[in-house]
C-alpha positions as CSV (number, residue, x, y, z in Angstrom):
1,X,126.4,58.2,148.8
2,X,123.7,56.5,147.1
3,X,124.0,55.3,143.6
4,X,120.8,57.0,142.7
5,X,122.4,60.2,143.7
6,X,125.9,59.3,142.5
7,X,124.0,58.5,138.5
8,X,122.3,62.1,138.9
9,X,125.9,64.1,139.7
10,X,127.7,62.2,137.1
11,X,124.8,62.7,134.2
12,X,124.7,66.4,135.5
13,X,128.8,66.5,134.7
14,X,128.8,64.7,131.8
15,X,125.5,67.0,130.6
16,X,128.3,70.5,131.8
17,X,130.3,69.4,129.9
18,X,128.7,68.7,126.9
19,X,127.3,72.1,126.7
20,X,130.5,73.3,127.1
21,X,131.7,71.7,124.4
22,X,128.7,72.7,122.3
23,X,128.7,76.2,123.1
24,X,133.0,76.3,122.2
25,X,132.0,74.8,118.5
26,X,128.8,77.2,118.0
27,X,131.3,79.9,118.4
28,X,134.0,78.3,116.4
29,X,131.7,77.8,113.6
30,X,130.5,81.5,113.8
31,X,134.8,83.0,114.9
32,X,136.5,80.3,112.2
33,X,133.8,79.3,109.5
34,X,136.6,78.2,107.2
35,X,138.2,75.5,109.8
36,X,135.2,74.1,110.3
37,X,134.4,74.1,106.4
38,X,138.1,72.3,105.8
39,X,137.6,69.9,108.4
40,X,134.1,68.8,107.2
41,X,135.0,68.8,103.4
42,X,138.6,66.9,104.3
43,X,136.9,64.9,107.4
44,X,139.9,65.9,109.1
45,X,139.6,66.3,112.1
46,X,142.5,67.5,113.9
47,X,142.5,71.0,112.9
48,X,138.9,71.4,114.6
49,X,140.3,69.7,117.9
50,X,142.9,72.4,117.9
51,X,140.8,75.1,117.3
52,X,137.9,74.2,119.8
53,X,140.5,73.3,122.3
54,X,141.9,77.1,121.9
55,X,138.5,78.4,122.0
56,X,138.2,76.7,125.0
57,X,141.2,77.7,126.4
58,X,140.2,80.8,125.6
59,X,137.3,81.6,127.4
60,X,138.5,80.3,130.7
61,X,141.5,82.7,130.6
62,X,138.8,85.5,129.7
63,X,136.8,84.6,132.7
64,X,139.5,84.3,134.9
65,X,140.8,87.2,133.9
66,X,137.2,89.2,134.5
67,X,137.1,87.0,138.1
């Protein structure tokens, strides 16, 4: 595989996931207003890593669940 092509799968994962990610805190921040509120005022963190990672967790057992 070329490395041209090999640079244009790995940016096309790393952009997937991203949006992933992205799309997992809109929600948060619309499902959970007050975690993200906390962990911006407190600029902790680890609350909002939980959350999104359940939110995350979330949706793939939805869509598993639908497949």
């Amino acid at each position: 595989m070329s490395s041209s092509r090999l640079s244009v799968s790995l940016s096309a994962g790393i952009a997937g996931i991203a949006a992933i990610f992205a799309g997992a805190l809109i929600w948060l921040l619309l499902s959970d207003p007050v975690t993200v509120a906390d962990a911006v005022e407190t600029g902790e963190v680890a609350p909002l890593v939980a959350e999104l990672a359940n939110a995350i967790y979330q949706a793939l057992l939805s869509l598993l669940d639908y497949l």
